[in-house]
ZABATOR-17815 format. One line per 5 residues: for each residue x, y, z of N, C-alpha, C. Coordinates in nm, 4 decimals, decimal comma, padded with zeros to 6 digits, always signed. Example, Ala and Ser with C-alpha at 12.3 -4.5 7.8 and 13.67 -1.06 7.14 Angstrom:
REM residues 2
+01,3190:-00,5690:+00,7800:+01,2300:-00,4500:+00,7800:+01,3200:-00,3300:+00,7800 | +01,2850:-00,2250:+00,7080:+01,3670:-00,1060:+00,7140:+01,2900:+00,0030:+00,7870
This chain:
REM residues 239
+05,7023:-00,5405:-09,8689:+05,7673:-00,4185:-09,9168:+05,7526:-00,4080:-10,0688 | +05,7404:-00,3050:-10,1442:+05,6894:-00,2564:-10,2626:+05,8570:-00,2443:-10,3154 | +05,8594:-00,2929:-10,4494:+05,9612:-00,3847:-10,5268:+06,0079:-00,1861:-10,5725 | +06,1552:-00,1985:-10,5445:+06,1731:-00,0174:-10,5716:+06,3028:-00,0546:-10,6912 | +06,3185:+00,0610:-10,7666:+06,3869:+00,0618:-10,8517:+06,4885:+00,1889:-10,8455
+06,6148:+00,1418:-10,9438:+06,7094:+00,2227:-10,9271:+06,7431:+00,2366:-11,0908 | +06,7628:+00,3984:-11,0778:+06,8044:+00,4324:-11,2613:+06,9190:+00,4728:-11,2807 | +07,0184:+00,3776:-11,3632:+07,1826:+00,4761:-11,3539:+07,1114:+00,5976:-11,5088 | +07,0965:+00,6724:-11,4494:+07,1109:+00,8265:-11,4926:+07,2100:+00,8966:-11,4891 | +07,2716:+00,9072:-11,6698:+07,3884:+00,9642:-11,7571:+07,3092:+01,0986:-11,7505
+07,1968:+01,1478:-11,7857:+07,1229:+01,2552:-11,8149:+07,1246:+01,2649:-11,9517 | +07,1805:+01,1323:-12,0267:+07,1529:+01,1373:-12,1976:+06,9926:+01,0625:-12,2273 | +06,9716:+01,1112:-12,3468:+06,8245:+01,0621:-12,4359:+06,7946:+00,8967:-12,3842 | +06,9060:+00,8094:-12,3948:+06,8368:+00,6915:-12,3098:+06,8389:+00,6651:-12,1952 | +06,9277:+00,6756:-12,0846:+06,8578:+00,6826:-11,9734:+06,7644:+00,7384:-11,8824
+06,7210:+00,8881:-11,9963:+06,6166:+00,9837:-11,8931:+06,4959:+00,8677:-11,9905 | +06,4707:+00,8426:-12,0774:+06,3563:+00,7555:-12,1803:+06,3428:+00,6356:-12,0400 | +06,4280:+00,5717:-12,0539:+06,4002:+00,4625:-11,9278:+06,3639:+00,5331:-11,8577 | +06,4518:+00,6302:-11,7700:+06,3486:+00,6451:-11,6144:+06,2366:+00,7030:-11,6390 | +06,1633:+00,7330:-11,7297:+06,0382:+00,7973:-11,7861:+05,9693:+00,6940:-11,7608
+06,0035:+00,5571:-11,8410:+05,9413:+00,4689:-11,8963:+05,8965:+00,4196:-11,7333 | +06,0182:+00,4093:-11,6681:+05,9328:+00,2706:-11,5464:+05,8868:+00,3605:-11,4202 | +05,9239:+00,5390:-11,4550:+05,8944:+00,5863:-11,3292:+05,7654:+00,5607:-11,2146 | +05,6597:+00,5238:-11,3122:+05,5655:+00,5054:-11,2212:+05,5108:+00,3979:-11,1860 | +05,5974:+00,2389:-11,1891:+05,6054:+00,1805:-11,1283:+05,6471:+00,0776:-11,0662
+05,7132:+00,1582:-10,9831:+05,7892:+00,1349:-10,8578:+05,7641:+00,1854:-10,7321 | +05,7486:+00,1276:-10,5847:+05,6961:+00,2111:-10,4754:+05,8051:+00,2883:-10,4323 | +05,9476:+00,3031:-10,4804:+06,0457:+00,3796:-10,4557:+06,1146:+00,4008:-10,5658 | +06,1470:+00,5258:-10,6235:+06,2741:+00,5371:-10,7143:+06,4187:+00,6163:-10,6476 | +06,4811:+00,5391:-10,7087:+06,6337:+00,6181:-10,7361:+06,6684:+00,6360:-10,8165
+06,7616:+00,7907:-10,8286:+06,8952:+00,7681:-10,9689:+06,9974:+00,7375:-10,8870 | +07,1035:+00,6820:-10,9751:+07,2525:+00,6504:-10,9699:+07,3066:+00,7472:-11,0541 | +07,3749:+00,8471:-11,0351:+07,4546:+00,9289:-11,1194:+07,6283:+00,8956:-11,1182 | +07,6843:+00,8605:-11,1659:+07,8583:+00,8760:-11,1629:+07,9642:+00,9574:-11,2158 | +08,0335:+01,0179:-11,1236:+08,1962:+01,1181:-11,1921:+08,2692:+01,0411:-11,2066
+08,3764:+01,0629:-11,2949:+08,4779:+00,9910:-11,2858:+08,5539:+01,0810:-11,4005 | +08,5339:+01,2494:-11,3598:+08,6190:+01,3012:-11,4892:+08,6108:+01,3848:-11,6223 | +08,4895:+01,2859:-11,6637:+08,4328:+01,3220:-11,7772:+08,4372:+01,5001:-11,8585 | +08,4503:+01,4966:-11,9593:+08,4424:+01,6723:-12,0323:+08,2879:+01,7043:-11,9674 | +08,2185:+01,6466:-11,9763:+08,0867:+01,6779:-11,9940:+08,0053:+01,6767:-11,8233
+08,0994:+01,6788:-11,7671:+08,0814:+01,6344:-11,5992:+07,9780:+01,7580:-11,5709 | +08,0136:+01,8705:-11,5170:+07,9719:+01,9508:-11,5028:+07,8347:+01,9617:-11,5262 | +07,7902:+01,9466:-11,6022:+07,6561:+01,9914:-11,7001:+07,5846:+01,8733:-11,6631 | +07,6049:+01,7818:-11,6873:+07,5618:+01,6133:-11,6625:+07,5044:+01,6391:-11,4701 | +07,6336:+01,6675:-11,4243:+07,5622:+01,6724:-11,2789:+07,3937:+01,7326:-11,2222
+07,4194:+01,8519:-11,3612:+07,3190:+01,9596:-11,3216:+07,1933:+01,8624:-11,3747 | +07,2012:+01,8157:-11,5378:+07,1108:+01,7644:-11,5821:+07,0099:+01,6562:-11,4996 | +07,1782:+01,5663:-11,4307:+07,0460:+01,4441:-11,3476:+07,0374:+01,5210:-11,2648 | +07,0828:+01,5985:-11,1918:+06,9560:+01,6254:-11,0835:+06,8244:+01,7135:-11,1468 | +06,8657:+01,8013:-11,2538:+06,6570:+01,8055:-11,2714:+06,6006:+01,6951:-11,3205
+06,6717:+01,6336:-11,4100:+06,5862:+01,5403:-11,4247:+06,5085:+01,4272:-11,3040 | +06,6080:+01,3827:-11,2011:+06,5649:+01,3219:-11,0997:+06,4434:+01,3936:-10,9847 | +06,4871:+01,5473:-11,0195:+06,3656:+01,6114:-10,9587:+06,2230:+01,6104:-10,9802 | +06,2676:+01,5965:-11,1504:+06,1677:+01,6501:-11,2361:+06,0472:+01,4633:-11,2531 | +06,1519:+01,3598:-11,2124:+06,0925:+01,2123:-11,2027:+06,0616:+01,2237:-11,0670
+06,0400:+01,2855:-10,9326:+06,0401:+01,2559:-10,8113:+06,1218:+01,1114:-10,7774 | +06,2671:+01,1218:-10,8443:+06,3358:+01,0362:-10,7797:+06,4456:+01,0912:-10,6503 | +06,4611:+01,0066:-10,6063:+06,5532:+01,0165:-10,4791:+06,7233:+01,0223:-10,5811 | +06,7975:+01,0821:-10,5816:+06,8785:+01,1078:-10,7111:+07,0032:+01,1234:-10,5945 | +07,1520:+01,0064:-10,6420:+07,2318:+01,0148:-10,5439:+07,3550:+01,0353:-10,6396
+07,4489:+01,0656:-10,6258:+07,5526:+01,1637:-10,6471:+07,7296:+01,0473:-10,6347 | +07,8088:+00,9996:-10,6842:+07,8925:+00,8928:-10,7097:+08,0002:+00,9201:-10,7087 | +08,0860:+00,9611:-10,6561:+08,2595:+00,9919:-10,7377:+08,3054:+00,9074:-10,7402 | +08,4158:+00,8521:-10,8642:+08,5169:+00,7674:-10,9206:+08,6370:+00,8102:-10,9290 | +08,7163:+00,8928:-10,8439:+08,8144:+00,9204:-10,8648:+08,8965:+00,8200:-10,9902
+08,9494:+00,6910:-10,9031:+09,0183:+00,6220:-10,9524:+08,9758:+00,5675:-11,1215 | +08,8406:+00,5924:-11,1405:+08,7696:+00,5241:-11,2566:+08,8413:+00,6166:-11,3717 | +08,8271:+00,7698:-11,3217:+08,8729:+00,8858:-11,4096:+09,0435:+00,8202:-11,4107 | +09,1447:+00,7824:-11,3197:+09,2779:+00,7960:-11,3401:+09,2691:+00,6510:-11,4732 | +09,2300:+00,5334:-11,4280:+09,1940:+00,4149:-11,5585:+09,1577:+00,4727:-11,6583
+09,0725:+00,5792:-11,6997:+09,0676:+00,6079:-11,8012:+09,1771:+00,6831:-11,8957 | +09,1943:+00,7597:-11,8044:+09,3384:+00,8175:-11,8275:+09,4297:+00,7832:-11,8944 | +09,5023:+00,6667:-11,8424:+09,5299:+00,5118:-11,8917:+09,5571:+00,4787:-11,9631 | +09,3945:+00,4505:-12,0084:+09,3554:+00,4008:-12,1328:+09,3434:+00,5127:-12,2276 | +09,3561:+00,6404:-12,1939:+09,3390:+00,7014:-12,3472:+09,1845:+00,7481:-12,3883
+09,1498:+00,7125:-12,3333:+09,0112:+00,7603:-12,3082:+08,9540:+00,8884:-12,4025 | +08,8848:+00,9580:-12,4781:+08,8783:+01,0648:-12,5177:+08,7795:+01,1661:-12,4278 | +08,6777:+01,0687:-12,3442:+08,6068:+01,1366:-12,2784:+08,6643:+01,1970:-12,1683 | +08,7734:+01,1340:-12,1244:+08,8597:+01,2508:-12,0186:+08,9958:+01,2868:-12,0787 | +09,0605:+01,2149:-12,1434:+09,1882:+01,3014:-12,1503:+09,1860:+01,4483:-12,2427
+09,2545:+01,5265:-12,1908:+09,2327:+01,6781:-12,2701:+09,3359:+01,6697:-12,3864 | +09,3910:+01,5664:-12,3883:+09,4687:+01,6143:-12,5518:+09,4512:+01,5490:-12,6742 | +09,3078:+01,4742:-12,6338:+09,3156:+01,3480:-12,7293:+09,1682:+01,4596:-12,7488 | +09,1548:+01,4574:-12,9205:+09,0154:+01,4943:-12,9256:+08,9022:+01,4163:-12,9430 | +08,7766:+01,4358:-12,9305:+08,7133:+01,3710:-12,9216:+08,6096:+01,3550:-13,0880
+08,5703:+01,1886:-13,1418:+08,5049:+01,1407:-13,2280:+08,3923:+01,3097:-13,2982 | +08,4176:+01,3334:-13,4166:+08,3186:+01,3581:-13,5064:+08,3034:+01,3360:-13,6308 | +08,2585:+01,2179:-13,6367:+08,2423:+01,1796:-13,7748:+08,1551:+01,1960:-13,8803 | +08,0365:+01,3148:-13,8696:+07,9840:+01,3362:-13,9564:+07,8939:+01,2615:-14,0005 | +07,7667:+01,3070:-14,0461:+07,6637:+01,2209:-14,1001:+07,6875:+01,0590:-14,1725
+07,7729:+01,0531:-14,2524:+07,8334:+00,9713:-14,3346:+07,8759:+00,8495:-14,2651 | +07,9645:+00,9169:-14,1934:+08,0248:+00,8180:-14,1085:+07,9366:+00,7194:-13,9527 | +07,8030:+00,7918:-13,9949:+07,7424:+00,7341:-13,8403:+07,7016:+00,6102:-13,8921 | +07,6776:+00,5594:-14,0492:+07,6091:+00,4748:-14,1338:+07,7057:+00,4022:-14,1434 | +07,8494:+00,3774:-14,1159:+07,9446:+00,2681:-14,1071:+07,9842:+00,1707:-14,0290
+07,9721:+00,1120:-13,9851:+08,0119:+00,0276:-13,8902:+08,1663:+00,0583:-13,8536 | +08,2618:+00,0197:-13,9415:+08,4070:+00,0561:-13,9005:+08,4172:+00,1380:-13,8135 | +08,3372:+00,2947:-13,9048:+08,3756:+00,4110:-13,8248:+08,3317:+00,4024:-13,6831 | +08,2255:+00,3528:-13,6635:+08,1455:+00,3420:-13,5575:+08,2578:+00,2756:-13,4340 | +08,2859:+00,1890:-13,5022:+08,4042:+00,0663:-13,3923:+08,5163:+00,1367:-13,3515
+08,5532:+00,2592:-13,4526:+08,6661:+00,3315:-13,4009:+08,6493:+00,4171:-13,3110 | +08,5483:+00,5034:-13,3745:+08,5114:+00,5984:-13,2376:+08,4261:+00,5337:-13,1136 | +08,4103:+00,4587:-13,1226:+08,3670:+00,3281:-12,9786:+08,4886:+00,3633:-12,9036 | +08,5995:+00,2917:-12,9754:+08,7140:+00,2862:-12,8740:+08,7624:+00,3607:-12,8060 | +08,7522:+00,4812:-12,8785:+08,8468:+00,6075:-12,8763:+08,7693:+00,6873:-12,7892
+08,6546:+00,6854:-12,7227:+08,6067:+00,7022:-12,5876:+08,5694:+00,6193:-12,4575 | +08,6056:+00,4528:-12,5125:+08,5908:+00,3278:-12,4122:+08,6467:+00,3946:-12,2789 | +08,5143:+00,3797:-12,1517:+08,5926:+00,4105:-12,0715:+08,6333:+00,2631:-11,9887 | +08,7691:+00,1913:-11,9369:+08,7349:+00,0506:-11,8929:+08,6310:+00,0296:-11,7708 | +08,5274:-00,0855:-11,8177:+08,4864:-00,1827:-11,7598:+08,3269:-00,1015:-11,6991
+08,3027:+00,0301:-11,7705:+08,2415:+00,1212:-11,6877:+08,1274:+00,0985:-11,6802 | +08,0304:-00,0323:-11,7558:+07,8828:-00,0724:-11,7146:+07,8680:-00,2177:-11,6334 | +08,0012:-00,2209:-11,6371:+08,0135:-00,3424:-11,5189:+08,0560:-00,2914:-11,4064 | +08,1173:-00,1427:-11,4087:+08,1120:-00,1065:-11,2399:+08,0383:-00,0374:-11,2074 | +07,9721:+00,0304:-11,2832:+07,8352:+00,1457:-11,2073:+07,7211:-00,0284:-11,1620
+07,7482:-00,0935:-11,2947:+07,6220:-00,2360:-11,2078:+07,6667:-00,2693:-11,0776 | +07,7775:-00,3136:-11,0913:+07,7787:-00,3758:-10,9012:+07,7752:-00,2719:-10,8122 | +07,8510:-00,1534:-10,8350:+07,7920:-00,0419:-10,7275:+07,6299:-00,0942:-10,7245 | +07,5536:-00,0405:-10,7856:+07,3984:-00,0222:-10,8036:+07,3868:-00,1259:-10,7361 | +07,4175:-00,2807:-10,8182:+07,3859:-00,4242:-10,6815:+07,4406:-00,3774:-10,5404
+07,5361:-00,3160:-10,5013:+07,5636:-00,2788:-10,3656:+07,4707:-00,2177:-10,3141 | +07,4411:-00,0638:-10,3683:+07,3091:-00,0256:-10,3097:+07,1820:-00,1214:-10,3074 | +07,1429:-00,1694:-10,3907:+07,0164:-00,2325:-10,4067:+07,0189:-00,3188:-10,3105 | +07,1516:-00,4010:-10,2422:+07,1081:-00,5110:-10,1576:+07,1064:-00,4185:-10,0390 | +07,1617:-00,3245:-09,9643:+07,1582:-00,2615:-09,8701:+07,0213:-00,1820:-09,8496
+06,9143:-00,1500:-09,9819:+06,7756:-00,1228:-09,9328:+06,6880:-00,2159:-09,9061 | +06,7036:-00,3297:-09,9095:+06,6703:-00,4724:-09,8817:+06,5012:-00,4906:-10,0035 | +06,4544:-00,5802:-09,9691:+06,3785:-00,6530:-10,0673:+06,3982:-00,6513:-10,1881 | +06,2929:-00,6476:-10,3143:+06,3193:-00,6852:-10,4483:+06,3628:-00,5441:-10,5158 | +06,4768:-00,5456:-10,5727:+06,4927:-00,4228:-10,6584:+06,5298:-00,4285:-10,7737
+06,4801:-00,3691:-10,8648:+06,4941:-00,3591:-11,0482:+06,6529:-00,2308:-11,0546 | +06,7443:-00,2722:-11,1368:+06,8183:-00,1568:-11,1649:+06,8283:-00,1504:-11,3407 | +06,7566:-00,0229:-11,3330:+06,7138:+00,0190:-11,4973:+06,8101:+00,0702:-11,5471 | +06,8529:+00,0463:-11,6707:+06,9487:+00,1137:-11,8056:+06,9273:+00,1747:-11,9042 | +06,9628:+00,2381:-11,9898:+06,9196:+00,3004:-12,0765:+06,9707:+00,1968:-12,1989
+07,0325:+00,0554:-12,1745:+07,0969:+00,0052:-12,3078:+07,0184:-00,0091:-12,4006 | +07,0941:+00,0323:-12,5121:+06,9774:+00,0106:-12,6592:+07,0489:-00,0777:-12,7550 | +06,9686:-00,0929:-12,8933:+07,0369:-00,1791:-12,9594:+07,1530:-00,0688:-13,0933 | +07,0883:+00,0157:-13,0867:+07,2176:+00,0863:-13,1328:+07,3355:+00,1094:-13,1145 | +07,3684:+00,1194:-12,9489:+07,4656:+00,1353:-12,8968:+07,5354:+00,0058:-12,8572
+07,4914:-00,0799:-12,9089:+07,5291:-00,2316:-12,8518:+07,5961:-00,2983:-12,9921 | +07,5824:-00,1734:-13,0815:+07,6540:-00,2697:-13,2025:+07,8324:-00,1921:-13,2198 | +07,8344:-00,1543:-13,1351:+07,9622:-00,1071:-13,0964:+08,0123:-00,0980:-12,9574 | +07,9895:-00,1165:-12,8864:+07,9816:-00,1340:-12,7070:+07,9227:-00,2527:-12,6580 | +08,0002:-00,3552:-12,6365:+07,9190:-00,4628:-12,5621:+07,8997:-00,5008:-12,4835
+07,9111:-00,4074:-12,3881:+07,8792:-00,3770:-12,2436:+07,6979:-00,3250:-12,2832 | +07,6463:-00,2897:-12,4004:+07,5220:-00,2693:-12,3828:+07,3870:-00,3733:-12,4294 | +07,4568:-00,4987:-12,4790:+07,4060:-00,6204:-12,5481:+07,2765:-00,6700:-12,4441 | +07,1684:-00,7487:-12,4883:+07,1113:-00,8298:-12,4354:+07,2145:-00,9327:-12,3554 | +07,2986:-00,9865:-12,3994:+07,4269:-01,0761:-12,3615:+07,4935:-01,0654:-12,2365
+07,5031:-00,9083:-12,2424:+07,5975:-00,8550:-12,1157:+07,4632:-00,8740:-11,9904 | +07,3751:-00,8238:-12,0339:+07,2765:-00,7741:-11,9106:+07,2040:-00,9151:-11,8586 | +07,2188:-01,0359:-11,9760:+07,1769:-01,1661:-11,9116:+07,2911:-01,2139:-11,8285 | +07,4146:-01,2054:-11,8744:+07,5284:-01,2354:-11,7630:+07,5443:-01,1603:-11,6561 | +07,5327:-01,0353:-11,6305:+07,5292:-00,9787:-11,5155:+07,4449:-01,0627:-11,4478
+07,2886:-01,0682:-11,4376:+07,2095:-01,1028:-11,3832:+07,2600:-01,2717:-11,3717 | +07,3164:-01,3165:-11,4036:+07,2964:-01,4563:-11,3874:+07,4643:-01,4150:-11,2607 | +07,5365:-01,3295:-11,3065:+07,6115:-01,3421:-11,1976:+07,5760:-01,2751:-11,0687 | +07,4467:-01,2119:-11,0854:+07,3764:-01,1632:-10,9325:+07,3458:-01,2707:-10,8587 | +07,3049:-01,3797:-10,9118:+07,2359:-01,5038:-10,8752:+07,3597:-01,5360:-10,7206
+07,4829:-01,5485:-10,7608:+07,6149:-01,5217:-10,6636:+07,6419:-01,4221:-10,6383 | +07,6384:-01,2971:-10,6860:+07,7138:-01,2328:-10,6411:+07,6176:-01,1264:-10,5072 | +07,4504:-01,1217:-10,4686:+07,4320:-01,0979:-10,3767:+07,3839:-01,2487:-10,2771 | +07,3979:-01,1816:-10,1267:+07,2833:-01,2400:-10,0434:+07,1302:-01,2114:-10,0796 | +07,0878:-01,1370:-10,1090:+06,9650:-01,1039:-10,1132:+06,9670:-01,1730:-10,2592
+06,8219:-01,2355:-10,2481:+06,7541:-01,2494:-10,3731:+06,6986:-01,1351:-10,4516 | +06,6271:-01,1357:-10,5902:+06,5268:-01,0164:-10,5975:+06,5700:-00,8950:-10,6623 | +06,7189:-00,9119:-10,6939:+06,8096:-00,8048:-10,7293:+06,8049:-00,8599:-10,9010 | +06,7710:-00,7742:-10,9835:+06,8179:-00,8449:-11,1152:+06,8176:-00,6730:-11,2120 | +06,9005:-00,6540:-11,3172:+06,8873:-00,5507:-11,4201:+06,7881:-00,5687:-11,5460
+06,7431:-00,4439:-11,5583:+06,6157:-00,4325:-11,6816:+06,6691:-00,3497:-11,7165 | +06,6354:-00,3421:-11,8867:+06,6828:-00,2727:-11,9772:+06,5723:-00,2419:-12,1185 | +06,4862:-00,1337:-12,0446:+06,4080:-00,1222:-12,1440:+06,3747:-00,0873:-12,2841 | +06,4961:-00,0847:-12,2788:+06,4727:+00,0162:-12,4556:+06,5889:-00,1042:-12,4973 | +06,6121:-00,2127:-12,4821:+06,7108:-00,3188:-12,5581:+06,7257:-00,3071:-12,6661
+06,5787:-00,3216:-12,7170:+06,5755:-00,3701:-12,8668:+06,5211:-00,2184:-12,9228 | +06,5160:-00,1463:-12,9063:+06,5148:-00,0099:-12,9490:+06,6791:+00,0766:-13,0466 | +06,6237:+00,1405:-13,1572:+06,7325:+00,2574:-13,2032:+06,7669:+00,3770:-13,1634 | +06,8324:+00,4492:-13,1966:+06,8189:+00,6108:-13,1338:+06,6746:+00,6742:-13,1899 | +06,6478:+00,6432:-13,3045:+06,5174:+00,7071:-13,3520:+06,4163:+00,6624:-13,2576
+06,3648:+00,5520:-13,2803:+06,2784:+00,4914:-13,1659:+06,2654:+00,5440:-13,0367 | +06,4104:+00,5723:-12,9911:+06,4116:+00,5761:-12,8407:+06,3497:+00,7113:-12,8359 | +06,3873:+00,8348:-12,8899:+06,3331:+00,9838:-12,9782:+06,2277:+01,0192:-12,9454 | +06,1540:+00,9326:-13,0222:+06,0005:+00,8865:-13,0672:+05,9387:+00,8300:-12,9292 | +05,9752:+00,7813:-12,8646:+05,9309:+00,7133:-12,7274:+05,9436:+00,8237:-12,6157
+06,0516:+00,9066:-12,6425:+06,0555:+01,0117:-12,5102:+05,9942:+01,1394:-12,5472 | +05,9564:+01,1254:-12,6403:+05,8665:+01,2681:-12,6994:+05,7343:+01,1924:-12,6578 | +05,6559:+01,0450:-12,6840:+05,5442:+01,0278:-12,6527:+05,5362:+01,0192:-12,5238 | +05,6656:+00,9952:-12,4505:+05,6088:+00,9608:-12,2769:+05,6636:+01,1048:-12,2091 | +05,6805:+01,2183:-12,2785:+05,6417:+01,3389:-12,2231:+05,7944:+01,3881:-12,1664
+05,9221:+01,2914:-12,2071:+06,0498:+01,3198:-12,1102:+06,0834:+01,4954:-12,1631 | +06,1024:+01,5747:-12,0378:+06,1968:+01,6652:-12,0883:+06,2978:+01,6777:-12,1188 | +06,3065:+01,6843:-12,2976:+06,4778:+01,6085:-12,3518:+06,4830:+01,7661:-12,3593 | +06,4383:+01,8687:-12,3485:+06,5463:+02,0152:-12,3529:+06,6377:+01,9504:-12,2217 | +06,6192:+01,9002:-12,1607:+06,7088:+01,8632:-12,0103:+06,8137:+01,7970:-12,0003
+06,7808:+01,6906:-12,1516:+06,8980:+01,5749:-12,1417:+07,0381:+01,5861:-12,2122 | +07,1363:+01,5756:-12,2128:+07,2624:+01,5850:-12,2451:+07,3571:+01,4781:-12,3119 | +07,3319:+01,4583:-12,4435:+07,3926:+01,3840:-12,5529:+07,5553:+01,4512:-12,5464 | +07,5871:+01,5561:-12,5576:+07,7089:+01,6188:-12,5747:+07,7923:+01,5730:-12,5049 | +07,9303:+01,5163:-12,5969:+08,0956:+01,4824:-12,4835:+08,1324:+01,6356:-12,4624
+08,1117:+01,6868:-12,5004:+08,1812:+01,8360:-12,4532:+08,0995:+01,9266:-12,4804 | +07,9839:+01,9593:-12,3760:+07,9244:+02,0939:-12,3877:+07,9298:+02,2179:-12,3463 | +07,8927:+02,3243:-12,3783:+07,9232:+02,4825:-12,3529:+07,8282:+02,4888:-12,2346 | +07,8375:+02,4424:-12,1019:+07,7253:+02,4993:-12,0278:+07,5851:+02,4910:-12,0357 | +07,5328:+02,5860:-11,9522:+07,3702:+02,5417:-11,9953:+07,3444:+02,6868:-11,9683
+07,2103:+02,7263:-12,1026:+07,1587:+02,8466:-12,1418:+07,0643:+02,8872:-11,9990 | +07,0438:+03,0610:-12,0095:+06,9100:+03,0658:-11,9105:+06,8106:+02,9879:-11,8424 | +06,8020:+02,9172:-11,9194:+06,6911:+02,8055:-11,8242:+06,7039:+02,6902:-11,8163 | +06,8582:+02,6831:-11,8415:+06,8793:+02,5332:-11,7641:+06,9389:+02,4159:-11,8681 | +06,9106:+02,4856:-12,0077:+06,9245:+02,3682:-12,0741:+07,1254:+02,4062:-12,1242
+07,1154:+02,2294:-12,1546:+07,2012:+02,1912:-12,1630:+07,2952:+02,2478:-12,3153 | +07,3975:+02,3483:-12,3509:+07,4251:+02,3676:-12,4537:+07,5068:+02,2424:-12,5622 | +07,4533:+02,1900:-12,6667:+07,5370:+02,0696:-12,7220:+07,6205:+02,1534:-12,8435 | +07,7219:+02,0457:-12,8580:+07,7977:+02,0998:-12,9571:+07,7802:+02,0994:-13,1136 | +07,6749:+02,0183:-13,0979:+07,6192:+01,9564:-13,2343:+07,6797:+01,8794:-13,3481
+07,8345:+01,8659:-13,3038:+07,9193:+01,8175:-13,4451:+07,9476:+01,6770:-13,3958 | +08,0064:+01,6613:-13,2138:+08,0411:+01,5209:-13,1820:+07,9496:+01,3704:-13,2076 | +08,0067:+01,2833:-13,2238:+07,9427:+01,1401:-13,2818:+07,7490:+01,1705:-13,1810 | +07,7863:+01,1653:-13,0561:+07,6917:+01,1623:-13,0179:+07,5709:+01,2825:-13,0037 | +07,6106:+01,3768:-13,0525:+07,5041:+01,4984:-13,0950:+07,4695:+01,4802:-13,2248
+07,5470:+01,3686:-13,3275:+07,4870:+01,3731:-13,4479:+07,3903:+01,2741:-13,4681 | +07,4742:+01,1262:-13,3780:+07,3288:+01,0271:-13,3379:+07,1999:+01,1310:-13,2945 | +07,1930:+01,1967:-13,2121:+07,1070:+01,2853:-13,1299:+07,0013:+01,3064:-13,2381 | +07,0798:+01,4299:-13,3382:+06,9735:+01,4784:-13,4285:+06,9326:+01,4361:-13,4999 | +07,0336:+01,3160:-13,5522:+06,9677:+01,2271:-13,6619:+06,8353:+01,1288:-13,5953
+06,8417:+01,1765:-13,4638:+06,7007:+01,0691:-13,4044:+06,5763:+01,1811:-13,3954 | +06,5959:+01,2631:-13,3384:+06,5165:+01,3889:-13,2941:+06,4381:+01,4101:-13,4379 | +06,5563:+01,4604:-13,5577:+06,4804:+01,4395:-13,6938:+06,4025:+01,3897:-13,7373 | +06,3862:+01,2433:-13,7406:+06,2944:+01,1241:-13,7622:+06,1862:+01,1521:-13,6800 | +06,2027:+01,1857:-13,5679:+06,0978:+01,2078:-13,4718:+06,0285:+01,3279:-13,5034
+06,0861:+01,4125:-13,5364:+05,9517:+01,5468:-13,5972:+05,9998:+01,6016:-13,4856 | +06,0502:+01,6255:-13,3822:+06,1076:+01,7323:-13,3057:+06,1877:+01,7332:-13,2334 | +06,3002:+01,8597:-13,2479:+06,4354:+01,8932:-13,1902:+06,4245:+01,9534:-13,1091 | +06,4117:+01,9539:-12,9538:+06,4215:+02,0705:-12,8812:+06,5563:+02,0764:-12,7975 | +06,6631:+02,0370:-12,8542:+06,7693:+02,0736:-12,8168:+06,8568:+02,1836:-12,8337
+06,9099:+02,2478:-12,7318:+06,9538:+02,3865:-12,7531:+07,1454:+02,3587:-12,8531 | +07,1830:+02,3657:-12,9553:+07,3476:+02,3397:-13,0477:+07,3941:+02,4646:-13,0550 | +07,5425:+02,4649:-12,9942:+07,5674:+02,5766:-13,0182:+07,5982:+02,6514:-13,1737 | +07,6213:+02,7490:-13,1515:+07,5957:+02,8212:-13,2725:+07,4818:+02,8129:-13,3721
């Protein structure tokens, strides 16, 4: 049996870059998409599925009820409606502090250690060898350490127990990659980023699909400050 892979697809700049990157080879793909709430739910749904269309992946669909009430919880900014959400402005993306604060202040708990074992659940139930791809980078890992080289060697070493099946392990192609880099990589491997969705809170999506960003939140400013470097923006900001 031909070794198949599975992509948790956010429908943001690094996980559509990964599933770009390994789409073609694998004798089977999947996405993993997950709800659990999110401002940006809506739009995100729409995004992975073109994008999964647009990869000829088999693209499957997740609810978290309970993941959304934990976040809740916790305070979360990406779901609760009264807490606003991180914009810190050019200035502030170059700090570390700032960076650690607005980390928190959208932490959702435990949430790349449970979309992984879901994914190990599926993966052992299609039986033989399966890759489950991430979008973790090293940018996002200096504030989230759920996205470290560290985390993704311990997962895997706890697959070693935690399936029956052998053959199951996580890749993470863009590890050692920045947001610029990653930019620069999905503009050369052809991804349609009008498709992909950086925005915690976007306005919908324009006539043809694309995703409207807000352009001010932490992660639309990472966005442009990568797109920039890269020599092209084709993201639709509102106003």
């Amino acid at each position: 049996m031909e070794r198949q892979g599975i992509v948790l697809l956010s429908g943001g700049i690094d996980s559509a870059t990964a599933l770009w990157k390994v789409k073609n080879g694998y004798g089977k793909l999947h996405t993993l998409t997950f709800t659990y709430g999110s401002k940006d739910e809506a739009v995100m749904v729409e995004c992975t599925r073109r994008l999964s269309s647009l990869a000829c992946a088999e693209h499957r669909l997740i609810s978290l009820p309970w993941l959304e009430a934990f976040s809740e919880a916790a305070g979360s900014a990406l779901v609760s409606e009264g807490k606003g959400l991180p914009a810190p402005g050019e200035e502030g993306l170059n700090s570390l502090d700032e960076a650690r604060r607005t980390a928190a202040s959208v932490w959702v708990p435990a949430r790349n250690l449970v979309f992984l074992s879901i994914a190990a659940s599926f993966a052992e139930s299609l039986g033989g060898d399966v890759d489950i791809i991430t979008g973790f980078d090293r940018e996002e890992a200096l504030t989230f350490p759920d996205n470290t080289p560290e985390f993704v060697e311990a997962v895997n070493r706890a697959l070693e127990y935690g399936v029956l099946r052998r053959g199951i392990k996580v890749v993470a192609p863009l590890i050692h990659m920045d947001k610029v880099e990653i930019c620069r990589e999905a503009l050369r491997l052809g991804v349609p980023v009008e498709f992909t969705l950086s925005c915690y809170e976007p306005s919908g999506v324009d006539s043809r699909g694309r995703p409207i960003h807000c352009g001010r939140c932490e992660s639309c400013m990472r966005r442009r400050r990568g797109f920039r470097a890269a020599g092209e923006d084709r993201t639709v900001y509102r106003g």
